[in-house]
Each structure stands twice: as structure tokens, then as C-alpha cells.
C-alpha positions in Angstrom: 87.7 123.3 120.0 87.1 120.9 122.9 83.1 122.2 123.5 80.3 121.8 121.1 79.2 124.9 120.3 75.9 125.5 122.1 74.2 126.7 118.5 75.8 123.6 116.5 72.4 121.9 114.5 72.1 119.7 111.4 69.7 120.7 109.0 69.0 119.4 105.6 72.2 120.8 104.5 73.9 118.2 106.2 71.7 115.9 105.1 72.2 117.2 101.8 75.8 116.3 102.0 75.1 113.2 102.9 72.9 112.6 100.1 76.1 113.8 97.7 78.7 112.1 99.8 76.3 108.5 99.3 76.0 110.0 95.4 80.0 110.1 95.0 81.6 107.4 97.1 79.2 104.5 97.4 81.1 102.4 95.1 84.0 102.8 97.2 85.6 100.6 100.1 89.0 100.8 102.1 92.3 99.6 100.1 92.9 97.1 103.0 89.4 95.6 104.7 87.4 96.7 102.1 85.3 98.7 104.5 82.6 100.8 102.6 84.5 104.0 102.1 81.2 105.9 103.5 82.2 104.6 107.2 85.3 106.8 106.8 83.5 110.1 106.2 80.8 109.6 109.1 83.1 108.8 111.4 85.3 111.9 109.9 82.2 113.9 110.3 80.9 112.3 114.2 84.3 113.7 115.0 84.5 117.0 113.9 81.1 117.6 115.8 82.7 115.5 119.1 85.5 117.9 118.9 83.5 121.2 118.6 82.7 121.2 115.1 80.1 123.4 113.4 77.5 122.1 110.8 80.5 123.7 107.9 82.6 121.6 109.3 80.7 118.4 109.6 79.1 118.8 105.8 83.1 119.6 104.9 84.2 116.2 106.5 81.8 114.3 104.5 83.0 115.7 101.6 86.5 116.1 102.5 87.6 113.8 99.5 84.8 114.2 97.3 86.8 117.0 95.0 90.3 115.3 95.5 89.0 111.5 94.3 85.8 112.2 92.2 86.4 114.5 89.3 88.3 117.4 90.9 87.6 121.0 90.5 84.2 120.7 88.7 83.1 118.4 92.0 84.8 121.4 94.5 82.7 123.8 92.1 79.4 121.7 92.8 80.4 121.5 96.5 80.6 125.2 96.7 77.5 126.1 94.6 75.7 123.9 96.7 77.1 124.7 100.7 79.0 128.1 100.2 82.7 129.3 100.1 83.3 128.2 103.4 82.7 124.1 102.9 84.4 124.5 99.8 87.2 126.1 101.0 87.7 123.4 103.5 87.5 120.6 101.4 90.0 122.1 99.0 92.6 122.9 101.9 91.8 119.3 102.7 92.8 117.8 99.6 96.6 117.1 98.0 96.0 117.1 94.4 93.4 117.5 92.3 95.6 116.4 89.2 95.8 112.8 87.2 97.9 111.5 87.6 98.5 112.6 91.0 102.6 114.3 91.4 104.9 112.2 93.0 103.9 111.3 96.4 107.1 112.8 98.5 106.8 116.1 96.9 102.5 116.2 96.8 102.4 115.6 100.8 105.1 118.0 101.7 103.3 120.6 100.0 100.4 119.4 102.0 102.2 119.5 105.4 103.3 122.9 104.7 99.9 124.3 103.9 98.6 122.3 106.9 100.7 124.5 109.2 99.3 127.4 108.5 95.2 126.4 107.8 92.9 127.8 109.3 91.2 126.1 112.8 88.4 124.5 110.6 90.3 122.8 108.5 93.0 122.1 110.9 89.7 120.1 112.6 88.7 118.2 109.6 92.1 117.3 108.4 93.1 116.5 112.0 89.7 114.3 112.1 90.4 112.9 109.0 94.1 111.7 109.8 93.4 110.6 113.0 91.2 107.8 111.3 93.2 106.8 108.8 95.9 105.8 111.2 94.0 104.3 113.6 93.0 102.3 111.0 96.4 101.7 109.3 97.2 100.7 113.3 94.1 98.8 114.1 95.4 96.5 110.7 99.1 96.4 110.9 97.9 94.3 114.4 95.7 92.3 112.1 98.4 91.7 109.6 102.2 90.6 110.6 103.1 89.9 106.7 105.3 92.5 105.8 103.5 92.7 102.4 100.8 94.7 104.0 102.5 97.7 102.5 102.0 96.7 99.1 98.5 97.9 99.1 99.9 101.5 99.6 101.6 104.3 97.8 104.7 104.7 100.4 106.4 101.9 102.4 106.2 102.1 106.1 109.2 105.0 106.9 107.4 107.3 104.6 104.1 106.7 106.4 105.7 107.2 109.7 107.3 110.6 108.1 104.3 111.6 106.7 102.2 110.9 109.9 104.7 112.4 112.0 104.5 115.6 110.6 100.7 115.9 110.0 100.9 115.5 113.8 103.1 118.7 114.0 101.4 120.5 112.0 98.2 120.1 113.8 100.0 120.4 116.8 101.3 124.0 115.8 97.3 125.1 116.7 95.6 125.0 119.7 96.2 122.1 121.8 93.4 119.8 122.0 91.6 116.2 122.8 92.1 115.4 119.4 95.7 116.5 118.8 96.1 114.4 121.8 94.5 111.5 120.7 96.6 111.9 117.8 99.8 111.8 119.3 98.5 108.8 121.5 97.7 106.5 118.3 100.7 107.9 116.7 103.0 106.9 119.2 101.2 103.4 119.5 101.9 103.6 115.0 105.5 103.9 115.6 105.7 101.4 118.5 104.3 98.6 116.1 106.4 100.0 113.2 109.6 99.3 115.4 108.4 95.9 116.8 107.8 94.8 113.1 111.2 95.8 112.2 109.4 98.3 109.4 111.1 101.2 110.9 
């Protein structure tokens, strides 16, 4: 999925999703800058359409976390009535746990990887978007940040990142080869590099 697809428009669908993304995560910011946690899911969504991405699958990475951080299967449910099967199904293949408390973390994204594996290309684009932004954010601050408290703000120390990232990258990998897979490995090898210099590894 290197080429936009020559029939790729937004309509007021996506603007629609927009409108529910801004409804559902406008109180949110990053765990470590403090970003607004809308500039994750537009740049989610500008790359899906950069990497070939249909309108499903730019409306699916604005939502991508919607079901997964506010208020689970009733949110997929409102996702679905509102954009079709398709968006939802995305969003739910793009989500670890829709349970609170969330399971453990080891066991949640190993069930995550595996399903990863086998997804569909659309999701495989939208997680694969999605990833690739959260670690070159998680690299663009470990630069920013030489404390090794850093990892504090998160849910698995630095190994089990580099685990985790690693084999996201496989699994997207097991698909069709692609400018983003490949930017993907690029950052994650850049990740690991810093992770060794750092002495987290």
C-alpha cells in the first residue's frame, strides 16, 4: 500500500470522525510531553492516507483508541452504528483490551502480537501507523531525557518495550513489504541503538 488510491476522498464522514475523535479525547495529552492526545490520531490518520489508505482507514485511525480508552464496547458499538462494520472492525483489531482493569501487560500484548500477525492489510496499516508514532515519539524523548527515570511514566520498563516493539515490527513485517514497515524498522533500530547507549538494554 505504497500509492494512494486514485478514488481515496474525505467526506463528512471523516469529518464526522473527527468531530467524535475531538468529542472523546480532547481532555487527553501524552503521558510524557503532555502533547494533546488529538496530535497522535491526525498524524495516525495523515499516515494511513500517505501510505495508501482509504477514507475506512483514515476515519479507523482517528478512532483507533476511542473504544479501547473511552468506555469500551458501547463506544465500538457507537463507532460502528455510525461508520459501518468495517471502521469498527478495525478499531477493535486495533485495540488490546477493552477490560478494567486492563490484564496484565505481558500476557495482554502477546495476545495482541499474535492477532497482529494474521490482520487483515487495513488494520495491519493502522496499527502499523499507529506504532510507528508511538516510537518515534518514545525515541524522539528518550534523546530528550537521559534520566533513567523516564520509564516510570510507563507500564513496562525499557526491555519489555524493546520486546514488544520488536515484535509489532514482525508482525507487520509478515505482510507486504512497504515504506512504512520500512520506516519502521529504521526508527526501531535507531530505538534499540539509544536503548543500548543508555545501558537500558
Amino acid at each position: 500500500m505504497d500509492k494512494i488510491p486514485p478514488d481515496t476522498t474525505l467526506g463528512i464522514r471523516f469529518a464526522k470522525a473527527l468531530e467524535l475523535a475531538v468529542e472523546l479525547h480532547s481532555h487527553q495529552s501524552r503521558k510524557i510531553n503532555r502533547v494533546p492526545y488529538l496530535s497522535h490520531l491526525l498524524i495516525v490518520a495523515g499516515t494511513v492516507l500517505e501510505n495508501g489508505g482509504g477514507e475506512d482507514e483514515a476515519i479507523a485511525a482517528l478512532l483507533h483508541d476511542a473504544a479501547e480508552d473511552q468506555g469500551g464496547r458501547p463506544t465500538l458499538e457507537r463507532i460502528r452504528a455510525q461508520f459501518g462494520d468495517k471502521v469498527a472492525e478495525i478499531v477493535e483489531s486495533c485495540s488490546d483490551a477493552f477490560d478494567e482493569p486492563k490484564p496484565e501487560w505481558r500476557s495482554r500484548k502477546e495476545k495482541y502480537i499474535a492477532h497482529l500477525a494474521v490482520a487483515s492489510n487495513s488494520v495491519r496499516l493502522v496499527a502499523g501507523a499507529d506504532k510507528l508514532h508511538n516510537l518515534s515519539c518514545t525515541l524522539k524523548d528518550l534523546r530528550a531525557n537521559p534520566d533513567a527515570s523516564y520509564w516510570d511514566g510507563f507500564n513496562a520498563r525499557a526491555s519489555e518495550q524493546a520486546w514488544y516493539y520488536r515484535k509489532c515490527g514482525e508482525a507487520l513485517a509478515g505482510g507486504e513489504e512497504s515504506a512504512l514497515t520500512r520506516e519502521f524498522d529504521r526508527v526501531f533500530k535507531e530505538f534499540s541503538a539509544i536503548l543500548r547507549e543508555r545501558g537500558d538494554l
